[in-house]
C-alpha positions in Angstrom: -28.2 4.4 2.0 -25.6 2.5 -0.4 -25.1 -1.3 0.1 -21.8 -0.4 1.4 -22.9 1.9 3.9 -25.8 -0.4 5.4 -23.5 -3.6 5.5 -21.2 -1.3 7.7 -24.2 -0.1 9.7 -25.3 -3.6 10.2 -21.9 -5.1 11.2 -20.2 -2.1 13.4 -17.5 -1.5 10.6 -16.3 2.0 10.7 -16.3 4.1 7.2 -13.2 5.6 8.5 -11.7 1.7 7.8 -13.2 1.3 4.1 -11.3 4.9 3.4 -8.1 3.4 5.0 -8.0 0.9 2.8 -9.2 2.7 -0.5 -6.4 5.2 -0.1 -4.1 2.8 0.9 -5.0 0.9 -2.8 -5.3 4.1 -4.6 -2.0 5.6 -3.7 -0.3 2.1 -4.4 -1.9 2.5 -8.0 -0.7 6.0 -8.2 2.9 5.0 -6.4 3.2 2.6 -9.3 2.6 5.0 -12.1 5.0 7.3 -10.4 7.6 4.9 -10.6 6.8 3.7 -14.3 7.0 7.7 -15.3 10.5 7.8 -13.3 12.0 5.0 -15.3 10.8 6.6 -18.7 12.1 10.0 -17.5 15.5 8.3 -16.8 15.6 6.9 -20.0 14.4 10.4 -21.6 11.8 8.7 -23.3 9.0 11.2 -24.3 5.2 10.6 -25.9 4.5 12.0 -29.6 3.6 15.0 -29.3 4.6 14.9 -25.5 7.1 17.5 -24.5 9.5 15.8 -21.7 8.7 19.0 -20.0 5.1 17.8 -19.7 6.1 14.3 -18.5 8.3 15.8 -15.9 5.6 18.0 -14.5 3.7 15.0 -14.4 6.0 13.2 -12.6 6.2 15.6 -9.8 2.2 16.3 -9.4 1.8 12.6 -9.5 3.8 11.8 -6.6 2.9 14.9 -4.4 -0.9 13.2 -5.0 0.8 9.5 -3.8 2.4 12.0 -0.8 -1.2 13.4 0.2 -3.7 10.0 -0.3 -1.1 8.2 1.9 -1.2 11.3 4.5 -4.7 10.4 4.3 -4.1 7.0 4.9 -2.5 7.4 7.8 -4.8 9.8 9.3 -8.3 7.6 8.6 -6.0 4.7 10.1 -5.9 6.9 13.0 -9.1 8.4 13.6 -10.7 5.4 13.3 -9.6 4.0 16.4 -10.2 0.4 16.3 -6.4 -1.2 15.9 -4.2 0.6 18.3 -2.4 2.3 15.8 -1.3 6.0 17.1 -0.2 8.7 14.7 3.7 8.2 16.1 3.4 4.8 14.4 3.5 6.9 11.1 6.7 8.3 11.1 8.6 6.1 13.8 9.0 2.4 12.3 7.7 -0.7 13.8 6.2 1.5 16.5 2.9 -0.1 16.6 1.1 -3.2 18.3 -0.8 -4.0 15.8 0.8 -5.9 13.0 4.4 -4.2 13.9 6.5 -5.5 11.0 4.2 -4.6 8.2 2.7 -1.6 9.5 6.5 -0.8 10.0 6.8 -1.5 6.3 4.1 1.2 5.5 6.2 3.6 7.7 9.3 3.0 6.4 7.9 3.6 2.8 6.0 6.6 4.0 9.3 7.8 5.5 10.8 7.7 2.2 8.2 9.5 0.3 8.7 12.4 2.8 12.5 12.5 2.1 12.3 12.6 -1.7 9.4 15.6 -1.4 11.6 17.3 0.8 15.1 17.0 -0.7 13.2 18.2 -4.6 11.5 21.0 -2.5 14.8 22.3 -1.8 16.5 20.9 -5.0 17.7 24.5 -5.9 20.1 24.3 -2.4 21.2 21.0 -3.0 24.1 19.3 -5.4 22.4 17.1 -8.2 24.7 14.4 -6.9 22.9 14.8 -3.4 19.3 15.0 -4.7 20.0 11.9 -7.0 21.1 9.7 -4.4 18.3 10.6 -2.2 15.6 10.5 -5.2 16.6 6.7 -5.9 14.6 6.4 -2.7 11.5 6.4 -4.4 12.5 3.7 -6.3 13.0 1.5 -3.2 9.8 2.2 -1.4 7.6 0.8 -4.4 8.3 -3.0 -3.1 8.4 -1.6 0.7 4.5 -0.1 0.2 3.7 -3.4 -1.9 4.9 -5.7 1.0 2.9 -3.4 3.1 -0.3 -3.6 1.5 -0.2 -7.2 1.4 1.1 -8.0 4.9 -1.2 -5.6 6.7 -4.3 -5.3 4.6 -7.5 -7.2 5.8 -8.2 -7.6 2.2 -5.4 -8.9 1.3 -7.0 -12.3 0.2 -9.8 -11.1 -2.1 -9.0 -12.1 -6.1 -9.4 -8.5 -7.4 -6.9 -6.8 -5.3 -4.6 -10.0 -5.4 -5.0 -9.0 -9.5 -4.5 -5.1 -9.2 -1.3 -5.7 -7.3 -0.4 -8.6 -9.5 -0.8 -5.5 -12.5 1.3 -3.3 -10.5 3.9 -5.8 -9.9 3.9 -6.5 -13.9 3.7 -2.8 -15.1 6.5 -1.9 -13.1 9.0 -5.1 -14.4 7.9 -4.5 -17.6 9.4 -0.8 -17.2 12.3 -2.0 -15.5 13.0 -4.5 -18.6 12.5 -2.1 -21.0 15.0 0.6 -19.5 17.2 -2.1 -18.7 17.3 -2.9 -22.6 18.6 0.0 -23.0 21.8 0.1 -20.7 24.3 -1.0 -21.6 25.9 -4.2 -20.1 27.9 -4.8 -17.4 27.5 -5.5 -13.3 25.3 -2.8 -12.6 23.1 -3.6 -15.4 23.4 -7.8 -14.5 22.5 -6.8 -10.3 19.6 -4.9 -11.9 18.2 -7.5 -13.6 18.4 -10.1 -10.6 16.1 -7.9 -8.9 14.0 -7.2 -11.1 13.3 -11.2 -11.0 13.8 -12.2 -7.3 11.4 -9.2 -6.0 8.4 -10.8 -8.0 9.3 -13.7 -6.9 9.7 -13.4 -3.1 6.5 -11.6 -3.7 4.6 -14.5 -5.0 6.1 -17.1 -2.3 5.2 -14.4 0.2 1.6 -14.3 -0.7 1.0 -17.8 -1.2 2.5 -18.7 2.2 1.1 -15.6 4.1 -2.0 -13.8 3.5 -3.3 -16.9 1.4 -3.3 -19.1 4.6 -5.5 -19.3 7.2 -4.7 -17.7 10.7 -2.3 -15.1 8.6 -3.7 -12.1 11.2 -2.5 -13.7 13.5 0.9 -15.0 12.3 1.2 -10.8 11.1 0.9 -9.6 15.1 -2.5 -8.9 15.6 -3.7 -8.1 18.8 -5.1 -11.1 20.5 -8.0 -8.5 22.1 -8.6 -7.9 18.2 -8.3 -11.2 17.0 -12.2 -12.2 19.0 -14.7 -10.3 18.0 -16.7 -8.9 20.6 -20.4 -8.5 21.0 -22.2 -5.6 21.4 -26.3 -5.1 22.0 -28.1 -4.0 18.3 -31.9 -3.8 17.4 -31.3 -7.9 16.0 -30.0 -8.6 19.5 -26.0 -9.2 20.2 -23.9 -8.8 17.2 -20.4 -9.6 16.6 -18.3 -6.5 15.4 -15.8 -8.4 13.2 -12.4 -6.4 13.7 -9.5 -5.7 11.1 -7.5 -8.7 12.6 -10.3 -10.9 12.3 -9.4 -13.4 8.8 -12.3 -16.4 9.2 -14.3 -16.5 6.6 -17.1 -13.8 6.7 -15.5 -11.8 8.9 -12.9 -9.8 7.1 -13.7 -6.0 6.6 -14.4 -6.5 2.5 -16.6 -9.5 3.3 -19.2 -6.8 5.4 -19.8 -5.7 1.4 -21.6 -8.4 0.8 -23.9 -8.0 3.9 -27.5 -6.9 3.6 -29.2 -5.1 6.8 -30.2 -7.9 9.5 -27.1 -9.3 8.9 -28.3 -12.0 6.4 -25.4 -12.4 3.1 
């Protein structure tokens, strides 16, 4: 067995939880490329040797791929069974009992994939005015998936992740600068820029004062029946089974990585 799969084994962690939160990443990663090839498209920008053609299908497959690893998502969230999260809590925002706002979040971001993959499914029976305003969606759920990710992920805390969503956070204001470069000047352009700087900001503030303090499961709307673990009878005797609610030290889901079988670290 891998080290990953015997520190699950020895601590009750469900696989179905490490694939929740490995598609969840992966499909932020993916969401973000998305968005940085959507900015480029707007722009017209195409690689040497690149037709735009190229970047265009690119585009598309890239995003049905975001659209299927966050179906995923949702479904190991699901089947897993742990958090009372029910597959209604997928579609219908802040639904759910467990973490409602930023599980809401994920919802509402999820929702808005769905709309844009319908509306260019059926972009042949619909004006370009129409599918334009509805595309510009995509554009908003990139911060809605990134608040998400931050607000309901157990891992939230670990360096690595806090670095990978620091990079995505970057990459995409880095585009947004360089398209905005381009524009020419005015209010639209002027609004544009003050996001660009206040979302990576309220970011930052969020971070530091949420998932960065203690008790942040809590504070998010755990469960308080999730918040203690409980015990359950193993071959080392009664073991805790550390649940995704549960921040102390050790007993986050990414800190069962670091667990060797018998439950010594």
């Amino acid at each position: 067995m891998t080290p990953v799969a015997l520190g699950a084994a020895s601590t009750g962690a469900s696989a179905l939880w490490y694939a929740t939160r490995a598609f969840g990443v992966v499909a932020l990663i993916l969401l973000t490329g998305t968005v940085i090839l959507g900015i480029a498209g707007s722009a017209r920008f195409a690689m040497p040797g690149l037709p735009r053609v190229v970047m265009a299908g690119l585009h598309r497959n890239l995003s049905l791929l975001v659209l299927a690893l966050v179906a995923l998502h949702v479904l190991t969230t699901v089947a897993d069974g742990y958090a009372p999260i029910g597959l209604a809590s997928a579609v219908v925002p802040f639904d759910s009992a467990y973490r409602g706002l930023w599980l809401g979040l994920g919802t509402v971001a999820f929702d808005m994939l769905l709309a844009v993959a319908l509306t260019s499914l059926l972009r042949d029976r619909l004006s370009y005015r129409a599918w334009r305003r509805v595309h510009w969606l995509a554009y908003g759920c990139w911060p809605v998936a990134l608040w998400h990710s931050l607000g309901t992920g157990t891992d939230s805390k670990l360096p690595w992740l806090l670095a990978v969503e620091a990079l995505c956070v970057a990459s995409v204001v880095g585009a947004v600068w360089w398209r905005l470069s381009l524009a020419a000047p005015g209010p639209a352009r002027a609004a544009a820029i003050a996001v660009s700087v206040l979302v990576p900001l309220a970011t930052g503030i969020f971070v530091y004062v949420g998932p960065l303090q203690p008790h942040w499961a809590e504070r998010a709307g755990t469960p308080a029946t999730l918040l203690h673990p409980t015990t359950r009878p193993g071959p080392a005797g009664e073991r805790d089974r550390p649940g995704p609610g549960d921040d102390r030290p050790g007993r986050d889901v990414t800190a069962r990585l670091t667990l060797r079988p018998g439950g010594s670290k």
